[in-house]
N, C-alpha and C positions, 0 to 999 in steps of 0.2 A: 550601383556603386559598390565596389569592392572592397569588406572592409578584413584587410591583409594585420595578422597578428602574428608574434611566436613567442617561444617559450624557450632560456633557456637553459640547457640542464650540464652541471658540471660533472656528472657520472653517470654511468650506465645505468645502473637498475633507476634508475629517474626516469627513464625513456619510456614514451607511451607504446602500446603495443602495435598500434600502426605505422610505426617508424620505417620497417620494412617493406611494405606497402609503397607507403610515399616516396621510398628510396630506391626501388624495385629495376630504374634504369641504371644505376651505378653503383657496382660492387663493393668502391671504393666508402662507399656511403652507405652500407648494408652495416648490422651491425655484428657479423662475424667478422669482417676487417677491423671496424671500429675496436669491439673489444681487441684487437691485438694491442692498438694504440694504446688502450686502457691498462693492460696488463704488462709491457714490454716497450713505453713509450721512450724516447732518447730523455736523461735525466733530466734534462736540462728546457722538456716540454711541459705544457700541461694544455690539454684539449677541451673542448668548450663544444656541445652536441647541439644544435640549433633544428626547432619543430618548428616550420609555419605553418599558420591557417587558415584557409578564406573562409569568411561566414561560420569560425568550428568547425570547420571539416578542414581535417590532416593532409596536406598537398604537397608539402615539400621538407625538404632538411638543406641544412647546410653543416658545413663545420668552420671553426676556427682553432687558432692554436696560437699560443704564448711561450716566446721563447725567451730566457735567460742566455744572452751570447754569451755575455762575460764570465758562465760558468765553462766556455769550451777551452778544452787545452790547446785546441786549436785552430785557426781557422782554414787550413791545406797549407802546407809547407812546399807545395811543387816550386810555385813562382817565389824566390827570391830575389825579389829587390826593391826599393823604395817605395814606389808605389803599395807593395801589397803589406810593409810596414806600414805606411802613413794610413792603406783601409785600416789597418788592424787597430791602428792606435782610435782610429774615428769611432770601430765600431766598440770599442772598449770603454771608449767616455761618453758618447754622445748617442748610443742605438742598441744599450743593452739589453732593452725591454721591447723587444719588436711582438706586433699582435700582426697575425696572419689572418684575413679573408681564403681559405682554402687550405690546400693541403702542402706545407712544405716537404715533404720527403718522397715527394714524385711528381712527374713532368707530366702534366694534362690539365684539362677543365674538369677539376674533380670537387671542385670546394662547393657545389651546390646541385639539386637536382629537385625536378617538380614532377608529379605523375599527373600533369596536363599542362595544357600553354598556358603559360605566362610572359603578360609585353613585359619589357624591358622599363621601363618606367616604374612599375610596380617590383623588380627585380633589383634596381639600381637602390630603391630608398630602402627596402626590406635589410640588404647588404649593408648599409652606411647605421640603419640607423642599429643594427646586430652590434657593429663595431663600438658606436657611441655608450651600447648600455655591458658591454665588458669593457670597457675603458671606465665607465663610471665605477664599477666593479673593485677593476683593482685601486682606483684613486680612493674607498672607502678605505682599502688594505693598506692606503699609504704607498701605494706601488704606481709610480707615473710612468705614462708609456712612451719610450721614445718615436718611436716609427708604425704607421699603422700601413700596411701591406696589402693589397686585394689582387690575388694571382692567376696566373694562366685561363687568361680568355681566347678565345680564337680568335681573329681578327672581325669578324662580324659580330661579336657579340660585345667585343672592345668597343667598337665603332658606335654600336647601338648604347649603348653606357656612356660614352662619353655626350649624349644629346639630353640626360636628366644630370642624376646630383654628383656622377662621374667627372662632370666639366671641368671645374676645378683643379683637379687632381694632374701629377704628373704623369703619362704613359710610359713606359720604359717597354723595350724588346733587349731581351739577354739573344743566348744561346738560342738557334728555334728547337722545338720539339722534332725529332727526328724518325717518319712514322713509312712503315713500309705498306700501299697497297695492294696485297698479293693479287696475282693474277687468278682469275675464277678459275681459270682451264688447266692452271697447274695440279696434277693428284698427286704430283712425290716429287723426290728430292732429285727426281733425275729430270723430270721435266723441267724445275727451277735450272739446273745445270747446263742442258741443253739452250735454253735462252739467252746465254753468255755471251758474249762476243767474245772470240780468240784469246785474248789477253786476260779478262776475268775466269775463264775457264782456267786459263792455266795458274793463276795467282788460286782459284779453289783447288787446281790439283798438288800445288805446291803446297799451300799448306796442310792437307789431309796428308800427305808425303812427311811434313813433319811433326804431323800429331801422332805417327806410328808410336805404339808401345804405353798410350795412354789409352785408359779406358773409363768413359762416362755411367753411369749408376743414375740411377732415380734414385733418393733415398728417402726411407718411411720416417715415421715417428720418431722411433726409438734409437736410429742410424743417426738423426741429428744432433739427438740430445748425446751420444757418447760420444758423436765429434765437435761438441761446443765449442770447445776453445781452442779447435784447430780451424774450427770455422772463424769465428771471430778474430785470430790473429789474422787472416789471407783477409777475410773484410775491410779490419781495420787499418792494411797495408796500402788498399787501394786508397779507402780514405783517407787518410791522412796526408797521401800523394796527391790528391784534387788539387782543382787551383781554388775551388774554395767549398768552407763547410758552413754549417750553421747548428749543427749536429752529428753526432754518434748515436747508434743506433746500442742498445742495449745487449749484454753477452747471450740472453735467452730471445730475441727477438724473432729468429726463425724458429726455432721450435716452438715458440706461442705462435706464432704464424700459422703451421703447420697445426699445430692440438686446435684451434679455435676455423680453420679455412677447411680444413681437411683436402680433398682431392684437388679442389677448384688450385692451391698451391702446390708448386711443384720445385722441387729443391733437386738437382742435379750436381752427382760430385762427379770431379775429375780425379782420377786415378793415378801414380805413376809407381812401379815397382808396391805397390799395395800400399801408397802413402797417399792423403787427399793433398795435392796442391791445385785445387781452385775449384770453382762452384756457381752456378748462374741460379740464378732462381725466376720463376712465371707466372703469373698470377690470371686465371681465367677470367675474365670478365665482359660475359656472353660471345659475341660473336667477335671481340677486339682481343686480342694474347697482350698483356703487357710485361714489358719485362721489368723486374724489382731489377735489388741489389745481388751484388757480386762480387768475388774477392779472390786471389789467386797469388801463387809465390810465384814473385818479380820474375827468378832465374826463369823458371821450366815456362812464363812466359814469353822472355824474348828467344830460350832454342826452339821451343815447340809450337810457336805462333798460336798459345793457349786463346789468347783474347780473339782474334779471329773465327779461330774455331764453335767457340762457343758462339759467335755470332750467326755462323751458319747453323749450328744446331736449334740456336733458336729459330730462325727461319724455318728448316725443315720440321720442326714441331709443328707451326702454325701452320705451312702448305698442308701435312699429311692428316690433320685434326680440323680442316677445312674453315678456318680464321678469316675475317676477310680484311685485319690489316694487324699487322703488330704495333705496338710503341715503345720505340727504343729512346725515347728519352733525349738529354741532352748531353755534352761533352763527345770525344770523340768522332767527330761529325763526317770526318775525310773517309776514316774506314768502314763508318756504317753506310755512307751511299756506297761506296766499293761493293756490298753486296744486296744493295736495292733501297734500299730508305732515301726520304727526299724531306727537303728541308721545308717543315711547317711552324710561319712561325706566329708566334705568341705573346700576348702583351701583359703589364702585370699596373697596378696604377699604385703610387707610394704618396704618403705623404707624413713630416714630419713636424711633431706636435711646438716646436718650437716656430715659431714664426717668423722668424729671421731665418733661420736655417733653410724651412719649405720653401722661404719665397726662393731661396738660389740650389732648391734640390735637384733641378736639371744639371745643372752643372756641374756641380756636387756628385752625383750619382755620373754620370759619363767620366769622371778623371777617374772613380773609383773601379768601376768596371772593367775587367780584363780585357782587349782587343786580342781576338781569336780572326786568327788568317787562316783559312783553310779554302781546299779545292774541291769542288762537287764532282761526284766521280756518276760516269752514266756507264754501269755494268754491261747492258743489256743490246742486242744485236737492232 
């Protein structure tokens, strides 16, 4: 009989030394990413380090995270009209205090990880009951939680969850995660090209055609922190244009990024006449590239198909650095198949601590959701 424990720690130097160990398959769960969260998290977070253990011996981590909505200025301003007033005003009165199973400020199965197999059964109550003793947490703070959140599982691990203390729960599918996997046989950026078919060919030579006269950079340390707030204004332009936020990311966040990740992060500017208008960033995590956040001025992206571009250069990163899949996440879904990504998608399970409200949050949650129309695009010959 397995008898499963954890421990959990509201700061870093709290963490056992084994942490890294137990966390050893996901990056996102090491704790040089962690401290980023630690030191640069969005104000309006606060993260919760989660150890568990079979028998005393250190096997796994997870994370959660506690968000304040009602401290954001806002929640994406793209869609204006009633519907995303009437979200707004719900999650203003009724879902200010959402507690997160996982990571909200990126698209994957990142919220837990074990250094051996564990069923799902032992996985699903370790998860619930993680949740139940920070919910008791903040209710000693006098802080009730509106929404309890458990995110991005893949579909087989959803499915597996949903057969213990998962049951209950609603399943939701957003946007799917949109993940490219590269071809083995590709070594460069011309072999990726060569596999086009007529039409994608020519949509990459068009825009390479209009990215003339812009020039991309890696940039170090020191290159970020003196473009702080030229970064964070191009960041904070994208965001606030989303169709929806849950957060802002802090004005130091890539350069702690970068001081605490060192190589494994990669921050790329875009250049125009020696001015930065826009910037992708990449985060290595083993043999998968993911891509972070990104930020660019609006103009130099609709004349010089900025956003595009970067999209191939992420690609061409991962073919030439031998990746065996990128993840690019969610939102713009049309363009990212246009240069190979395909649509994987992901389930997340919600449930609200009111009882009246959960029993109708299927409903509830489908009116408030955006309906995103788009066409899957097949690049390739």
């Amino acid at each position: 009989m397995k008898n499963i424990t954890f421990t959990i720690h509201n700061k870093m130097d709290e963490l056992p030394q084994t942490w890294d160990n137990a966390a050893r398959e996901n990056a996102f769960l090491q704790t040089p990413y962690l401290s980023v969260l630690e030191k640069s998290a969005p104000v309006n977070m606060q993260c919760f380090y989660i150890s568990i253990y079979e028998n005393g011996e250190h096997i796994g981590v997870a994370l959660a995270q506690y968000l304040r909505v009602a401290e954001l200025e806002s929640f994406g301003d793209r869609d204006k009209c009633i519907k995303t007033s009437v979200r707004n005003f719900i999650f203003r009165n009724f879902a200010s205090n959402v507690l997160f199973l996982g990571n909200n400020m990126i698209t994957g199965q990142n919220g837990y990880t074990f250094s051996k197999p564990i069923d799902f059964k032992h996985i699903s109550k370790i998860l619930i009951d993680c949740s139940e003793a920070i919910i008791e947490y903040f209710k000693k703070k006098n802080i009730r939680m509106h929404i309890i959140s458990f995110k991005d599982f893949y579909q087989h691990c959803s499915d597996e969850l949903k057969k213990y203390d998962f049951a209950k729960m609603y399943d939701f599918n957003v946007q799917p995660n949109m993940i490219f996997e590269l071809n083995q046989n590709w070594e460069s950026k011309e072999d990726y090209f060569d596999s086009f078919s007529k039409k994608y060919r020519d949509q990459y030579k068009r825009s390479h055609k209009k990215f003339d006269g812009i020039t991309v950079k890696e940039l170090e340390l020191e290159e970020i922190i003196s473009n702080e707030e030229r970064i964070y204004q191009l960041y904070h332009h994208v965001a606030v244009n989303a169709p929806f936020n849950t957060f802002f990311l802090a004005k130091n966040h890539f350069s702690t990024f970068k001081k605490q990740c060192g190589c494994k992060f990669k921050f790329f500017g875009y250049f125009l006449d020696e001015k930065l208008v826009g910037f992708h960033t990449l985060l290595l995590n083993g043999d998968i590239l993911e891509t972070y956040f990104l930020g660019y001025d609006d103009h130099v992206q609709k004349e010089n198909m900025l956003y595009l571009n970067m999209l191939y250069n992420m690609t061409e990163f991962g073919i030439e650095h031998q990746f065996e899949k990128i993840i690019f996440g969610r939102t713009a879904l049309e363009i990212k198949s246009s240069i190979g990504a395909k649509p994987v998608m992901m389930s997340g399970f919600i449930k609200h601590q009111n009882k009246l409200i959960n029993k109708y949050i299927d409903k509830i949650f489908i009116r408030l959701e955006p309906k995103i129309e788009w066409q899957q695009r097949h690049p390739f010959k």
